[in-house]
C-alpha positions as CSV (number, residue, x, y, z in Angstrom):
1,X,89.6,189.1,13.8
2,X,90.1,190.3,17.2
3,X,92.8,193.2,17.9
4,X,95.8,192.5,20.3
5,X,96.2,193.9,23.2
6,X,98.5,196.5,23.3
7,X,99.8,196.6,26.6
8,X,100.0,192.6,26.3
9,X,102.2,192.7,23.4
10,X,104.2,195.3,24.9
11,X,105.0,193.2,28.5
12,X,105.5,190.3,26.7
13,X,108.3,192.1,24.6
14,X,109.4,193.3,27.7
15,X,110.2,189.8,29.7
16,X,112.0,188.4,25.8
17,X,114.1,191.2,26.7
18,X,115.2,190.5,29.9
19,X,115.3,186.7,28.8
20,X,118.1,187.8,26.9
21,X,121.1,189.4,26.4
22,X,122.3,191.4,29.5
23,X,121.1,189.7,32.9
24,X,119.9,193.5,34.0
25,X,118.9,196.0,31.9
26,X,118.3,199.9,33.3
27,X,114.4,201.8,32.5
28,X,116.3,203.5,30.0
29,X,118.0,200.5,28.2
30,X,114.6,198.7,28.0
31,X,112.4,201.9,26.9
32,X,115.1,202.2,24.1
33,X,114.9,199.4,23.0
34,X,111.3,198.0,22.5
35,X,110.8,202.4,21.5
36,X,108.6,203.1,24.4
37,X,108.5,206.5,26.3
38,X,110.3,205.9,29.9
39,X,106.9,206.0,31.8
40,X,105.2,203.7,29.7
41,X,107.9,201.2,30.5
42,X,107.8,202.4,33.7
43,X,104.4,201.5,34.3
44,X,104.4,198.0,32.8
45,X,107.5,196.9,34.7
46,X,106.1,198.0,37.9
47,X,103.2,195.5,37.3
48,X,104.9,192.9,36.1
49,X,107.5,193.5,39.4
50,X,104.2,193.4,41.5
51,X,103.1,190.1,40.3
52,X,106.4,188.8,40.4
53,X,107.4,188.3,37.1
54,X,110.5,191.0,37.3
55,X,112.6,192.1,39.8
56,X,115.0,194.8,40.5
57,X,117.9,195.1,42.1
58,X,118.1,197.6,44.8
59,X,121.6,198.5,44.7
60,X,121.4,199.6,40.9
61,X,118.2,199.7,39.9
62,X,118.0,197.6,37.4
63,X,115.7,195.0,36.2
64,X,116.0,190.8,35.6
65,X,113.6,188.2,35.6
66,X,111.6,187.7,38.7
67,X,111.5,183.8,40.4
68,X,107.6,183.5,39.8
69,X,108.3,183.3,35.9
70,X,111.1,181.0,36.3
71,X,108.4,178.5,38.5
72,X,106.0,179.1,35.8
73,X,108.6,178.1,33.3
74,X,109.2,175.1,35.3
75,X,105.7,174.0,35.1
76,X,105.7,171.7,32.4
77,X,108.8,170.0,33.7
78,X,107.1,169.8,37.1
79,X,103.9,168.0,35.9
80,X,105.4,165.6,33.1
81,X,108.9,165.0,32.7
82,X,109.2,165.2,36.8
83,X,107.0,162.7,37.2
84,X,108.1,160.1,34.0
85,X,111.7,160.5,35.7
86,X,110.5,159.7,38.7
87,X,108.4,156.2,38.1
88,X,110.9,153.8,38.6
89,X,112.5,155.1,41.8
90,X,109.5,156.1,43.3
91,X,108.1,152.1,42.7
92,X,111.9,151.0,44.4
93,X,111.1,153.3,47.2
94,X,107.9,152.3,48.1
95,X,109.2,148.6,47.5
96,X,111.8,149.3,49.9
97,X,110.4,151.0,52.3
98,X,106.5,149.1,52.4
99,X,105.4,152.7,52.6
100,X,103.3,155.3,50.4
101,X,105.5,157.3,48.4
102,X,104.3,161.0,47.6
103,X,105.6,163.7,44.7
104,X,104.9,166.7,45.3
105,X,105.8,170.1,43.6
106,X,104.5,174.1,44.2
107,X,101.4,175.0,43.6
108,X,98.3,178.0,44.2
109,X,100.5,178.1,47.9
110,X,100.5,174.5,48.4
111,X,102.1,171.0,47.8
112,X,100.2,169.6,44.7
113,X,100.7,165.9,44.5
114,X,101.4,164.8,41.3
115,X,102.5,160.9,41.5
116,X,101.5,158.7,44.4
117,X,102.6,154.9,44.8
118,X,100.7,152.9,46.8
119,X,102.2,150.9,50.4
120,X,103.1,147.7,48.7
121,X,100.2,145.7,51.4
122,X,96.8,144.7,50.8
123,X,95.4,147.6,52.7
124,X,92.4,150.1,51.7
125,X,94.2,153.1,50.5
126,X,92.7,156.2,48.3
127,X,94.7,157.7,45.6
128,X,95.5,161.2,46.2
129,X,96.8,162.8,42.9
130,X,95.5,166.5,42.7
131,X,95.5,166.8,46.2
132,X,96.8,169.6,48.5
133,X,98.9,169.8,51.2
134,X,99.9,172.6,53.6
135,X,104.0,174.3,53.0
136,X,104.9,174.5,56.7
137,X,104.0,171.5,58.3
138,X,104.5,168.7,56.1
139,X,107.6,167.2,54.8
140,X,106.7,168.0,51.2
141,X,105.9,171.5,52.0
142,X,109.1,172.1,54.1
143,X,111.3,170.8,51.5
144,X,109.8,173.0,49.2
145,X,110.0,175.9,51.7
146,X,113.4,175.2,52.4
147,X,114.5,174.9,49.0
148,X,112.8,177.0,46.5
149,X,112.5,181.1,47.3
150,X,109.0,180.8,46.0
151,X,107.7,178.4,47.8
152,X,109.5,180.1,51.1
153,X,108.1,183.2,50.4
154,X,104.4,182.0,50.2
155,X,104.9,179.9,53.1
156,X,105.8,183.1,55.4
157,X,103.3,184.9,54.1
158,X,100.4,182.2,54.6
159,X,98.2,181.3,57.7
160,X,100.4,178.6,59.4
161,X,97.4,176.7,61.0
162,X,97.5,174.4,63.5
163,X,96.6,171.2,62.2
164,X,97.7,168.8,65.7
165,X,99.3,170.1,68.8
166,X,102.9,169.7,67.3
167,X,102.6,171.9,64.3
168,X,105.1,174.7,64.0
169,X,103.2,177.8,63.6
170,X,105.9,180.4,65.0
171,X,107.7,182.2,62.4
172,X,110.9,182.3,64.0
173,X,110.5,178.3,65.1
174,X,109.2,177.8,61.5
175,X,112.8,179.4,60.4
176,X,114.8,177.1,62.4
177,X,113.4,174.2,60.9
178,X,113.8,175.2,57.3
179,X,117.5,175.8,58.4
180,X,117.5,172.2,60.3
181,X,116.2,170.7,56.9
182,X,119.1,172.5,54.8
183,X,121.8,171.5,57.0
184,X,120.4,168.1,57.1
185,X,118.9,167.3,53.4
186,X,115.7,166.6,53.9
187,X,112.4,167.5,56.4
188,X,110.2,165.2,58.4
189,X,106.6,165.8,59.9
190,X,106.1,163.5,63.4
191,X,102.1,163.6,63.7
192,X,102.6,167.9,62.9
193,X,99.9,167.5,60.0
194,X,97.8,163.7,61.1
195,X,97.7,162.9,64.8
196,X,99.5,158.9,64.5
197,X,101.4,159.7,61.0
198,X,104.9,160.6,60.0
199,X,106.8,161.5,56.4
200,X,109.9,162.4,55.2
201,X,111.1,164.2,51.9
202,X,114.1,165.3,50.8
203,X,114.4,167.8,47.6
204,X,114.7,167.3,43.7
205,X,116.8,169.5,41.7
206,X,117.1,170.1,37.8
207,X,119.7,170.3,35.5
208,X,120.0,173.6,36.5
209,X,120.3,172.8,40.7
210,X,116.8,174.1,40.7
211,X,114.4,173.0,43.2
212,X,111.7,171.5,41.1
213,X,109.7,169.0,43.4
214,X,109.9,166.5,46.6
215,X,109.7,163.3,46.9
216,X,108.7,161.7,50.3
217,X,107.1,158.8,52.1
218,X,103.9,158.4,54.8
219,X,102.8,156.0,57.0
220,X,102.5,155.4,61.0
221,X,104.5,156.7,63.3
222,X,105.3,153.3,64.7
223,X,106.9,152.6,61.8
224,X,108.6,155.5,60.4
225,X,110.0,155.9,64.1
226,X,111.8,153.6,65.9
227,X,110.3,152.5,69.3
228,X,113.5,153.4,71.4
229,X,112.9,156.0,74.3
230,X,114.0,158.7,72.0
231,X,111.4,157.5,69.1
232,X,113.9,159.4,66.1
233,X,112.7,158.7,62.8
234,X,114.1,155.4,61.4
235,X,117.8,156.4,59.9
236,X,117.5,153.8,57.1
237,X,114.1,155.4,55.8
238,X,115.8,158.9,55.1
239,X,118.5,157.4,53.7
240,X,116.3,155.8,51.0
241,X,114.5,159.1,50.6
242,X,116.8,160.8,50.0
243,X,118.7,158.3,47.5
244,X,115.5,158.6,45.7
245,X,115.6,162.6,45.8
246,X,119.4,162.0,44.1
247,X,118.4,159.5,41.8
248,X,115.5,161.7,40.4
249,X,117.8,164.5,40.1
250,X,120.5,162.7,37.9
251,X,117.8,161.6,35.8
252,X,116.8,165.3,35.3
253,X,120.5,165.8,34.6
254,X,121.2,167.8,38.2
255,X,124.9,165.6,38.5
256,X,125.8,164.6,42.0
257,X,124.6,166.0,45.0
């Protein structure tokens, strides 16, 4: 039979003690209690800090779970429950709408679509479950980016590439809109990712107000925008994205937003 690995064993002791209990525990606290010499610990919590898994507060020095576990703990909820909550509303949205509706969650530094409804017409359309899309230029992504530290953090620290002439890539313009798309409740992409195509998302919260998805629609501009002078995206559509968002959310137990 094959031996454990040490080191293993010993990190994932580590992160069960910082699951519970306290919700910060000093070097000396943690090397006390799993009986480890202070560097030892030292040395595994510095790489499980580097990868995210812990963090430490600055001002005293101690240690709590890090966001990227949290995600990863998320993962299963993403990917399954997520998307059984989300059948029926995503079907009423793309019923009420007549556009493609997309769910999307974090992934690898990317949207990952994990549910996609078809426009209820009899056009050619490809199913794009599995597929990738960029954090800072579509609505998915800036949802995400706007709502979940994770997903903010790899989108600052990716290539923002210019997909059309519109697309953000600015950090400091790319900031503004994530604040535009808190204050307002959901984010919109107006031909920044496809040259003739438009979306809006708005967020999806658990039952502990965690961001744990997006839910959004796509089609043509023309019809996501109405054809006044100032060509704003249709007010009616992101209200019934966002209902959707909300109605998700209650069904993952999130209350009211």
């Amino acid at each position: 039979m094959a031996r454990n690995i040490q080191s293993l064993e010993r990190a994932a002791a580590m992160l069960r003690l910082l699951a519970g209990g306290e919700r910060r525990l000093g070097l000396s606290d943690i090397a006390s209690s799993l009986d480890l010499a202070k560097g030892t610990a030292h040395g595994i919590l510095r790489t499980l800090q580097a990868e995210g898994f812990v963090e430490q507060d600055e001002a005293s020095g101690r240690y709590q779970l890090g966001a990227e576990l949290l995600r990863l703990g998320t993962t299963y909820l993403d990917v399954h429950e997520l998307r059984a909550r989300a059948l029926v509303w995503t079907d009423d949205l793309a019923r009420s709408s007549g556009e493609s509706v997309h769910l999307g969650v974090l992934h690898q530094h990317g949207v990952l679509i994990v549910h996609h409804v078809f426009r209820p017409d009899d056009s050619r359309q490809v199913l794009e479950i599995g597929a990738m899309q960029p954090l800072h230029c579509t609505a998915l992504g800036k949802v995400l980016s706007a709502y979940d530290p994770v997903a903010h953090s790899e989108a600052l620290e990716s290539d923002r590439k210019a997909f059309t002439e519109r697309t953000v890539c600015d950090l400091e313009d790319f900031e503004q809109l994530l604040d535009v798309t808190r204050a307002r409740g959901y984010a919109a992409d107006v031909e920044e990712t496809w040259e003739g195509v438009a979306s809006i998302a708005a967020p999806i919260h658990d039952r502990r107000r965690m961001p744990v998805g997006a839910v959004g629609i796509t089609g043509a501009v023309e019809r996501l925008c109405r054809t006044d002078e100032e060509g704003a995206l249709r007010p009616e559509l992101i209200a019934a994205v966002r209902d959707c968002a909300r109605a998700v959310s209650r069904d993952l137990g999130a209350g009211r937003f």
